[in-house]
C-alpha positions as CSV (number, residue, x, y, z in Angstrom):
1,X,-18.7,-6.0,-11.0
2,X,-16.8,-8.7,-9.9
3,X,-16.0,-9.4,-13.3
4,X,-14.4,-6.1,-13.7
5,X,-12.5,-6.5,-10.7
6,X,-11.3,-10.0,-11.0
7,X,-10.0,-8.3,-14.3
8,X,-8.2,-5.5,-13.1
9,X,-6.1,-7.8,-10.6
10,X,-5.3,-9.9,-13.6
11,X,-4.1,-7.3,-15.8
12,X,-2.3,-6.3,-12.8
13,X,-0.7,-9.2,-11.9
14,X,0.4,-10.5,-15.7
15,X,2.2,-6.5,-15.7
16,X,4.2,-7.1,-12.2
17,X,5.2,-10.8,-13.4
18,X,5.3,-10.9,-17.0
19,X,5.8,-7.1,-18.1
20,X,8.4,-5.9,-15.7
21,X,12.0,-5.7,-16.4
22,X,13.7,-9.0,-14.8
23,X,16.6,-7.2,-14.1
24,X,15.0,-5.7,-11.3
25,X,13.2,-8.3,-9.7
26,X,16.1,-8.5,-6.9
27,X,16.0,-5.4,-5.6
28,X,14.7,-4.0,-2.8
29,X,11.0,-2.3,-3.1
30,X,11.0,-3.9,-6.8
31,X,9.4,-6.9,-6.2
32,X,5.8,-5.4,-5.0
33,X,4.4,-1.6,-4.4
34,X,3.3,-2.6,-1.2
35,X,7.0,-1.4,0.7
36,X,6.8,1.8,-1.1
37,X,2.7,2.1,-0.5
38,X,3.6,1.6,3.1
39,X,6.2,4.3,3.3
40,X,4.6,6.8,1.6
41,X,1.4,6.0,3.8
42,X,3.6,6.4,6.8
43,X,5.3,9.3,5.6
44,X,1.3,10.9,5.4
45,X,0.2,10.0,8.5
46,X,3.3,11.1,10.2
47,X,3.4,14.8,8.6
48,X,-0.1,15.3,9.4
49,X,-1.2,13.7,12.1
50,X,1.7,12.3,14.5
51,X,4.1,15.1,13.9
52,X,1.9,18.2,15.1
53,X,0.7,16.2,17.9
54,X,4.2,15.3,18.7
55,X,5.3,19.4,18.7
56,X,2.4,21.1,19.5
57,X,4.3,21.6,23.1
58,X,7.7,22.6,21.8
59,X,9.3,25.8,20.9
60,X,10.5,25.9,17.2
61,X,14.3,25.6,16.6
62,X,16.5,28.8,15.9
63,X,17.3,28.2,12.6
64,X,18.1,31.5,10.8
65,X,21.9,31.2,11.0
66,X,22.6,27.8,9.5
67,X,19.7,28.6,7.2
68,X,21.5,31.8,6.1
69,X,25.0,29.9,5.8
70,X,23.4,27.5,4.0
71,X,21.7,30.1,1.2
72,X,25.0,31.5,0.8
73,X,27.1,28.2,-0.2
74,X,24.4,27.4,-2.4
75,X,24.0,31.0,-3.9
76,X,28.2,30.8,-4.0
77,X,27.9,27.2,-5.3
78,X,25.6,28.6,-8.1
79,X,27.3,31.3,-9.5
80,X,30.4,29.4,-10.0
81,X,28.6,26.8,-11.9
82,X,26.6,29.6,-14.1
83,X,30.2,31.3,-14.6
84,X,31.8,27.9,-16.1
85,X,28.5,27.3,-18.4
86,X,29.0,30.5,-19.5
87,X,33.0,29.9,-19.9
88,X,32.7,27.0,-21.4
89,X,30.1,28.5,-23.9
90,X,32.2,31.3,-24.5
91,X,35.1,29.2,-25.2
92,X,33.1,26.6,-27.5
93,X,32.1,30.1,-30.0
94,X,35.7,30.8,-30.0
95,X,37.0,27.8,-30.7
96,X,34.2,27.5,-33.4
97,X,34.9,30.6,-35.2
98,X,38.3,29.5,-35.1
99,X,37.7,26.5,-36.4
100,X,36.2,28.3,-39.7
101,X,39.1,31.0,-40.3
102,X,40.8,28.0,-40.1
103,X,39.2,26.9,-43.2
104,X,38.6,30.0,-45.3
């Protein structure tokens, strides 16, 4: 068992040091997955245990106007990118077709 574990670490370690891109090596939360372990841990313990406890006394925020505001600049936001995709399409068929009469 020991064996196997001893092996494990190994095979870790040679990836981290020898496998990983050196480019990187620098940067922050590159160097080990402990930073990014520790968030996401935190991030856990938070959601679930320490932020319930934290509002189990509060009343809820009002939300429902910025949250509508919000739905609308995005539904706006959207439509106007769907309506140039579908431009843009449009516009590269033409041009396409042109391109061949062009030809002919």
């Amino acid at each position: 068992m020991t064996s196997t574990f001893e092996n494990l670490v190994d095979g870790y370690k040679d990836f981290i040091d020898n496998k990983s891109d050196p480019r990187v090596k620098d940067w922050a939360m590159m160097d080990s997955p402990i930073p990014t372990m520790v968030i996401c841990l935190s991030y856990a313990y938070f959601s679930t245990v320490l932020g319930p406890k934290m509002m189990e006394n509060r009343k809820p925020f009002n939300l429902r106007r910025i949250l509508i505001m919000y739905n609308l600049i995005q539904t706006t936001f959207s439509a106007w990118i769907f309506y140039e995709r579908l431009f843009n399409f449009a516009l590269t068929l033409l041009l396409r077709k042109q391109e061949h009469l062009d030809r002919v």
